[in-house]
NUMARSE-303121 format. One record per atom (N, C-alpha, C, O): residue in three letters; atom name; x, y, z. Coordinates in nm, 3 decimals. Atoms other than C-alpha are relative to their C-alpha. Example, Ala and Ser with C-alpha at 12.3 -4.5 7.8 and 13.67 -1.06 7.14 Angstrom:
2
residuo/atomo/px/py/pz
ala/N/0.089/-0.119/0.000
ala/CA/1.230/-0.450/0.780
ala/C/0.090/0.120/0.000
ala/O/0.194/0.118/0.066
ser/N/-0.082/-0.119/-0.006
ser/CA/1.367/-0.106/0.714
ser/C/-0.077/0.109/0.073
ser/O/-0.026/0.220/0.090
***
This chain:
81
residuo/atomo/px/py/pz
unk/N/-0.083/-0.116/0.026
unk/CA/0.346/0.463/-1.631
unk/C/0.077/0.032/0.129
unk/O/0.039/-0.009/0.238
unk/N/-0.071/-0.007/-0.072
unk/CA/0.633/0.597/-1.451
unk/C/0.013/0.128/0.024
unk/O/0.057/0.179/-0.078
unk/N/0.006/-0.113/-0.017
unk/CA/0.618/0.953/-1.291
unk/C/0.113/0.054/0.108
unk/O/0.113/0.029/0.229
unk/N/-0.052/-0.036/-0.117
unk/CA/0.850/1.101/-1.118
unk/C/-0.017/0.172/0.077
unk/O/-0.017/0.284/0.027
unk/N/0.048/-0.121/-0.081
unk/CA/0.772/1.351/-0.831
unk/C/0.078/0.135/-0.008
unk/O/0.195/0.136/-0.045
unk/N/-0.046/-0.105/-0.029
unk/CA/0.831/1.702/-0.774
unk/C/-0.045/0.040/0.156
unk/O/-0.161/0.041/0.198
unk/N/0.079/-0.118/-0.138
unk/CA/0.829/1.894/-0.402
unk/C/-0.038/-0.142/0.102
unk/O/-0.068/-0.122/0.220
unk/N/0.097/0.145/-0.120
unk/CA/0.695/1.530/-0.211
unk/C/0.134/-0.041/0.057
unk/O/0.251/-0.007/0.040
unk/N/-0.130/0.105/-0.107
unk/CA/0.884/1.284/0.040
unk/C/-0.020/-0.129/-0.133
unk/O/0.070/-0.211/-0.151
unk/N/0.009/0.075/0.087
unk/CA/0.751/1.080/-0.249
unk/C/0.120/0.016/-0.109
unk/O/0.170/0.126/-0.135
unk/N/-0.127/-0.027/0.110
unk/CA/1.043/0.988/-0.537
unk/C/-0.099/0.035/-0.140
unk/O/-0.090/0.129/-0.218
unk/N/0.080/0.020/0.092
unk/CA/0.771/0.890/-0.765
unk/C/-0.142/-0.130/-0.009
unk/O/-0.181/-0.202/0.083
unk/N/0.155/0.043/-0.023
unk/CA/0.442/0.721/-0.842
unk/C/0.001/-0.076/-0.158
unk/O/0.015/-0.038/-0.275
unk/N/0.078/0.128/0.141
unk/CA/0.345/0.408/-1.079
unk/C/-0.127/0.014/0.009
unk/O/-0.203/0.056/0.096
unk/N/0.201/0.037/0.000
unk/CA/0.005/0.335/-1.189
unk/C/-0.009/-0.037/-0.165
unk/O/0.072/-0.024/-0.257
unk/N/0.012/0.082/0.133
unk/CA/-0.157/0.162/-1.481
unk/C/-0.142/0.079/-0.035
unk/O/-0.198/0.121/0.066
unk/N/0.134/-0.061/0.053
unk/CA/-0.488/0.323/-1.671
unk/C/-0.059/-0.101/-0.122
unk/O/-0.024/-0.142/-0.233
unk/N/0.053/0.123/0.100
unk/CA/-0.690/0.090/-1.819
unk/C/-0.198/0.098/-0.066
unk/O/-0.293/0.125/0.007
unk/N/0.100/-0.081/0.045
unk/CA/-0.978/0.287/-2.054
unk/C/-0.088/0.105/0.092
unk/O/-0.208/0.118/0.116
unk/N/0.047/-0.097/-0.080
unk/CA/-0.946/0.585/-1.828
unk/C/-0.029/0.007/0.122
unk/O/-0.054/0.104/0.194
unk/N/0.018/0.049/-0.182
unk/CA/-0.987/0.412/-1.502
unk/C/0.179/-0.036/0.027
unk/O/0.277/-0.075/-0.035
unk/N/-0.156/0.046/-0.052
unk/CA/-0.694/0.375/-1.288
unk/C/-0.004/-0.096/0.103
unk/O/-0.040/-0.099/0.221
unk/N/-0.032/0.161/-0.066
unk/CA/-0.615/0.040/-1.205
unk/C/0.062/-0.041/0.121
unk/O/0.025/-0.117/0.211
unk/N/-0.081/0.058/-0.135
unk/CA/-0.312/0.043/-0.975
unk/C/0.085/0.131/0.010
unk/O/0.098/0.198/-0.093
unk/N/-0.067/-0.089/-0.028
unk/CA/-0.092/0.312/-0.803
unk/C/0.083/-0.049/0.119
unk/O/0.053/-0.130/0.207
unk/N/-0.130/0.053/-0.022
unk/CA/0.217/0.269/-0.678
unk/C/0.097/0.154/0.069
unk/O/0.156/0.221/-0.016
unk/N/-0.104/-0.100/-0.004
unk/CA/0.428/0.570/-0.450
unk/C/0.090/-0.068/0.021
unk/O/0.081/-0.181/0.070
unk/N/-0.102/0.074/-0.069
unk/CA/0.756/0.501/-0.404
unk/C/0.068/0.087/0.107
unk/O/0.163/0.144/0.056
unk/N/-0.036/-0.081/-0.124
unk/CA/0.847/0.697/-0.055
unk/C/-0.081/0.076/0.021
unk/O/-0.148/0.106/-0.078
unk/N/0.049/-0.072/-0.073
unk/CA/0.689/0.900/0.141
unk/C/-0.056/-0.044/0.127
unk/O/0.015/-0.122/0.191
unk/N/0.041/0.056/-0.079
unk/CA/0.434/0.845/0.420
unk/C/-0.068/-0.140/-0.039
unk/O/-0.171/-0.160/-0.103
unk/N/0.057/0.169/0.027
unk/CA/0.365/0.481/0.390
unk/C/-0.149/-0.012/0.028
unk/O/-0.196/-0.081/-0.062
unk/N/0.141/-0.025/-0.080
unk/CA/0.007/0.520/0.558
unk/C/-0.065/0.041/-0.128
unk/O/-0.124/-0.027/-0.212
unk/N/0.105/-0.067/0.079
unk/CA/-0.132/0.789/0.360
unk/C/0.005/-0.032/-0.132
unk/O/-0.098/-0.055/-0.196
unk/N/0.019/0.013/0.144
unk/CA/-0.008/0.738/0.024
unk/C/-0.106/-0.168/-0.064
unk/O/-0.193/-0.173/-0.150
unk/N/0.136/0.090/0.005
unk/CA/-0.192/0.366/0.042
unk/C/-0.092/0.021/0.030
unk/O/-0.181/-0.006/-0.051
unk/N/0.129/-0.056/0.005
unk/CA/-0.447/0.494/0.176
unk/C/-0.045/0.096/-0.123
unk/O/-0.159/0.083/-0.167
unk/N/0.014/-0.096/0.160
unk/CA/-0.434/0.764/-0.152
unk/C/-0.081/-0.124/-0.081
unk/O/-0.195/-0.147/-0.120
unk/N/0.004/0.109/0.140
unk/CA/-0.368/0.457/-0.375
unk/C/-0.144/-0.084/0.014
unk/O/-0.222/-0.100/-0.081
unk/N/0.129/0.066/0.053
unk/CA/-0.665/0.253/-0.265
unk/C/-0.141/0.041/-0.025
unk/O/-0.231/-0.023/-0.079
unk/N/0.147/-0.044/0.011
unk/CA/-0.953/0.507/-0.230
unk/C/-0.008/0.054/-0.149
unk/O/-0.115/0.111/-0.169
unk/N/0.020/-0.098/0.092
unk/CA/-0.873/0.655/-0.612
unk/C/0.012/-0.136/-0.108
unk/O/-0.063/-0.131/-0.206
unk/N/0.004/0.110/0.057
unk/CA/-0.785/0.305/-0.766
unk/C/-0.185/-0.072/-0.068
unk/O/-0.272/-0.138/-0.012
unk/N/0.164/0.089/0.071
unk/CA/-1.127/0.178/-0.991
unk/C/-0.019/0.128/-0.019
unk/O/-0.074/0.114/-0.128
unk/N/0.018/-0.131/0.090
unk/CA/-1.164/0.583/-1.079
unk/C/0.033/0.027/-0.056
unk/O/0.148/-0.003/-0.089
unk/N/-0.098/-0.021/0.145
unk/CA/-1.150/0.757/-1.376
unk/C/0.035/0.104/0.045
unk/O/0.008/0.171/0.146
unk/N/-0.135/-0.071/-0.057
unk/CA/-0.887/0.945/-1.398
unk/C/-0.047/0.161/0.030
unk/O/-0.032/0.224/0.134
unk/N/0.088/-0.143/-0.017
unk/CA/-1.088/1.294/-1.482
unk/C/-0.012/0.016/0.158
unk/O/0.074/0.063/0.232
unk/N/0.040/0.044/-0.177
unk/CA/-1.256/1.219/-1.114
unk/C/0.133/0.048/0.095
unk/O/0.143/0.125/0.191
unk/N/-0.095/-0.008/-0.158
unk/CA/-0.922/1.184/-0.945
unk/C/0.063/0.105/-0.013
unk/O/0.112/0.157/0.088
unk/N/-0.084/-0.146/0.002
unk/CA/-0.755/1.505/-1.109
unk/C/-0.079/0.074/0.036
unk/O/-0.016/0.176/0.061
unk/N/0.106/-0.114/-0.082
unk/CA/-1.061/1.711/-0.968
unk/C/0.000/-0.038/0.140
unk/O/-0.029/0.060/0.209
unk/N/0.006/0.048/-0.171
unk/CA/-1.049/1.535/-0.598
unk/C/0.095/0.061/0.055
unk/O/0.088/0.135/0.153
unk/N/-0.208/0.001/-0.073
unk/CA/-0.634/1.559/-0.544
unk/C/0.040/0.124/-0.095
unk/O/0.152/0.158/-0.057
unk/N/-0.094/-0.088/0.028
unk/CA/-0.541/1.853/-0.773
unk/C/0.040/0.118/0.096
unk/O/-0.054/0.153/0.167
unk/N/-0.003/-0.130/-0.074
unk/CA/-0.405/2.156/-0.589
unk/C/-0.032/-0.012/0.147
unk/O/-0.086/0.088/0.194
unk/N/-0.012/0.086/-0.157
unk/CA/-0.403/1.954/-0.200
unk/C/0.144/0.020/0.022
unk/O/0.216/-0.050/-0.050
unk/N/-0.106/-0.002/-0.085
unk/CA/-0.080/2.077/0.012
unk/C/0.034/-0.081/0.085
unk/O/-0.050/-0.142/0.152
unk/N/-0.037/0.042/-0.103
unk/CA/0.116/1.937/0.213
unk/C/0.118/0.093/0.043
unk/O/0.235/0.106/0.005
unk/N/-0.072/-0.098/-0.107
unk/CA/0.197/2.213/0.496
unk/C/0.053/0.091/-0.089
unk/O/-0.023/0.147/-0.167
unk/N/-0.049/-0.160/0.105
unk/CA/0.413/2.487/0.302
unk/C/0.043/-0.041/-0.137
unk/O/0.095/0.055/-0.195
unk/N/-0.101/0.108/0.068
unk/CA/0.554/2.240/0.032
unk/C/-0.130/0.091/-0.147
unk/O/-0.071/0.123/-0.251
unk/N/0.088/-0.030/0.146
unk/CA/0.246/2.379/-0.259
unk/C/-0.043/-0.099/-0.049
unk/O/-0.116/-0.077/-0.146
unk/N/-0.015/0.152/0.044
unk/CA/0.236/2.003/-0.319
unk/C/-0.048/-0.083/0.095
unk/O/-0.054/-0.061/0.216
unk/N/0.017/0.089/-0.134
unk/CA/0.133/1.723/-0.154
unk/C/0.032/-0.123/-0.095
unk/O/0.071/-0.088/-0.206
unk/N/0.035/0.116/0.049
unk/CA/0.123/1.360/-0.278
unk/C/-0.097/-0.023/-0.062
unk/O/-0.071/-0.088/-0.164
unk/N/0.068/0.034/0.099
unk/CA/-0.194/1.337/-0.419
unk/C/-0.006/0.100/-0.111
unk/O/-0.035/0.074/-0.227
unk/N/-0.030/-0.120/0.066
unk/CA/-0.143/1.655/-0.555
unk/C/0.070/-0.034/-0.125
unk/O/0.012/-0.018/-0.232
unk/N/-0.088/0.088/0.096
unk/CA/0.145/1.485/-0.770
unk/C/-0.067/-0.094/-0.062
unk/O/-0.054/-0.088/-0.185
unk/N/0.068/0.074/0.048
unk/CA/-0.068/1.219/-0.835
unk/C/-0.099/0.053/-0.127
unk/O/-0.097/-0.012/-0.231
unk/N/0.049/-0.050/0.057
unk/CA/-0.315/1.460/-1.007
unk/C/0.074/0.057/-0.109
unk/O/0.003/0.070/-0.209
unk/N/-0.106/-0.026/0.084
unk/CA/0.017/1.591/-1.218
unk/C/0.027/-0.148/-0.088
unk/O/0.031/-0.137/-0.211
unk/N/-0.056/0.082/0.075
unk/CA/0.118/1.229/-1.325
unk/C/-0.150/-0.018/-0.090
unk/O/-0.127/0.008/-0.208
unk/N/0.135/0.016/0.046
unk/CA/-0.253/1.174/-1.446
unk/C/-0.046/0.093/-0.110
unk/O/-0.116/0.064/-0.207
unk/N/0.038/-0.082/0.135
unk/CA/-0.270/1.495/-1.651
unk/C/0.118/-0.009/-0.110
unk/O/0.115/0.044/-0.221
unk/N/-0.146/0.007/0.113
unk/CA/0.106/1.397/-1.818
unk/C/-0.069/-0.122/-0.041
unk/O/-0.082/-0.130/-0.163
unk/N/0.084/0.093/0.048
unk/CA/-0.085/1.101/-1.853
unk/C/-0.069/0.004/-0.124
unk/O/-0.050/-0.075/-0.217
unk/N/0.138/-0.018/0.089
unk/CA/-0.387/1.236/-2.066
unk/C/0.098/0.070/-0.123
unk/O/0.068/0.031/-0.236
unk/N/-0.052/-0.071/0.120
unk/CA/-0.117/1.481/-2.301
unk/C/0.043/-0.150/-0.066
unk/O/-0.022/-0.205/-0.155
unk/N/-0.040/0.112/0.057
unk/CA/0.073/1.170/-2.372
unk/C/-0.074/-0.054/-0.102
unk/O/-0.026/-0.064/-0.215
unk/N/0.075/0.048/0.060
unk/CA/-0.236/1.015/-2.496
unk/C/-0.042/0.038/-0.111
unk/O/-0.128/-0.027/-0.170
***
């Protein structure tokens, strides 16, 4: 799926969900560092898991952060479904 960001240095965020686990994640901009670092510690979790870890995480005054978003594409995720 294809998400695109709100509020981040991030544009937007891929990722694949394979029976509720999330397989692969994908930002496209931001901090290069952290967001892989995001992508590989939440990758092989289910998704529930990662929207309780990363929801509601700032970055500085922004209300948002990156994983924060991440936790947004994940619950557009679950309506979809």
């Amino acid at each position: 799926m294809n998400y695109k960001t709100k509020g981040t240095c991030s544009r937007e965020i891929n990722f694949e969900v394979e029976n509720n686990i999330l397989k692969s994640v994908e930002f496209v901009g931001g901090c290069a560092g952290n967001t892989k670092g995001v992508a590989q510690l939440v990758e092989g979790m289910e998704i529930h898991d990662v929207i309780k870890r990363l929801e509601g995480i700032p970055c500085g005054t922004k209300g948002t952060s990156c994983p924060d978003q991440l936790a947004h594409a994940l619950k557009t995720y679950l309506d979809q479904e």
